[in-house]
C-alpha positions as CSV (number, residue, x, y, z in Angstrom):
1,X,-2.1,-27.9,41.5
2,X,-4.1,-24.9,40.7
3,X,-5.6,-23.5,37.8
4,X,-6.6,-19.7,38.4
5,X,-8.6,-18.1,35.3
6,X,-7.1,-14.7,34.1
7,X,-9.3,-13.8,31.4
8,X,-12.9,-13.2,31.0
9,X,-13.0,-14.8,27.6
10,X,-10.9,-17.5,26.3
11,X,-8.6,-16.5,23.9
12,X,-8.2,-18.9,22.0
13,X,-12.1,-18.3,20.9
14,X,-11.1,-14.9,19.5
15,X,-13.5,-14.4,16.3
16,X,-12.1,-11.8,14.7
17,X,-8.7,-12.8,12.6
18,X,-9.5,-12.8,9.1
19,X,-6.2,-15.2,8.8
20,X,-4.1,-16.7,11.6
21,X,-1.0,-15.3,12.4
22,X,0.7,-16.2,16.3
23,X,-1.7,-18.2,17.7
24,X,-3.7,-16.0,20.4
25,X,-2.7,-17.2,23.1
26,X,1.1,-17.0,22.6
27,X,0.6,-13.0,21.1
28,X,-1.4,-11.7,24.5
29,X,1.3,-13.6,26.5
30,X,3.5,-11.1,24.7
31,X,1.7,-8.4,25.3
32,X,1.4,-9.5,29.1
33,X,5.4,-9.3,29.6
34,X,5.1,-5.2,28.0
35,X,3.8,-4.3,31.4
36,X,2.1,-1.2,29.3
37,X,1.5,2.0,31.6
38,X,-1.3,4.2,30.5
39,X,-0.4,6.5,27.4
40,X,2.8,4.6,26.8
41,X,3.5,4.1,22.7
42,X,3.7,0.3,21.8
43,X,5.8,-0.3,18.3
44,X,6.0,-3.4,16.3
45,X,8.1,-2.8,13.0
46,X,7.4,-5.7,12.2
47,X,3.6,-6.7,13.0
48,X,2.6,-9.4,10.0
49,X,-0.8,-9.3,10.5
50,X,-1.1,-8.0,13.8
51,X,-2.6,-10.4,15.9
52,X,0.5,-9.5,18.8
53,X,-0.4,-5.6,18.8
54,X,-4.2,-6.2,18.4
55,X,-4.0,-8.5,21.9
56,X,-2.2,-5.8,23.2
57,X,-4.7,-3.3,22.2
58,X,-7.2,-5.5,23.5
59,X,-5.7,-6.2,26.7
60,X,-4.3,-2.6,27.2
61,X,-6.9,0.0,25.6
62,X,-4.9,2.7,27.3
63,X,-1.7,2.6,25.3
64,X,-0.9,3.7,22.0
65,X,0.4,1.2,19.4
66,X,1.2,1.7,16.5
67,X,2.5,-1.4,13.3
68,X,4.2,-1.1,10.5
69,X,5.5,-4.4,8.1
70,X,7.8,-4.7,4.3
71,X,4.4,-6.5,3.3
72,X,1.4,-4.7,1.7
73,X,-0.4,-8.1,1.8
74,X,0.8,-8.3,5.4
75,X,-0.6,-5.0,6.5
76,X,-3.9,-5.6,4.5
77,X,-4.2,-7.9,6.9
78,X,-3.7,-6.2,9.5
79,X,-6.3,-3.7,9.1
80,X,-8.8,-5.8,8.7
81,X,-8.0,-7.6,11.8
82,X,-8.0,-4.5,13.4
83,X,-11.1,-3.5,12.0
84,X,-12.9,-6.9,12.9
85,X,-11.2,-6.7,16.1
86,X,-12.7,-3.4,17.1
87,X,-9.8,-1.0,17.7
């Protein structure tokens, strides 16, 4: 058995969610499957607070991604997330 270490930081340390949503780990593994090409557009009609599209932004800076949710509260959320999150 081998364990090989993909990221530089753990994600599971990520600082910046004002409120949990998908745990971390489980939204970048997402992310991962999306395979995203540079200046492809990333949607998530339905992002909650984010924390799937913001790994993705993380992981992927050169995409475009856009999130839109029924929940004001939800995208308050969000934004802040992004905001703390730096994208």
């Amino acid at each position: 058995l081998t364990c090989l270490p993909l990221l530089k930081q753990r994600i599971s340390s990520r600082t910046w969610k004002l409120q949990a949503g998908l745990h971390s780990s489980v939204a970048w593994a997402l992310a991962r499957t999306l395979d995203i090409q540079p200046g492809e557009v990333v949607l998530d009609p339905m992002c909650g607070k984010g924390i799937p599209l913001l790994e993705a932004a993380l992981g992927w800076p050169y995409g475009i991604f856009f999130g839109c949710d029924r929940s004001s509260t939800q995208l308050s959320i969000a934004a802040v997330n992004a905001i703390r999150a730096g994208v």
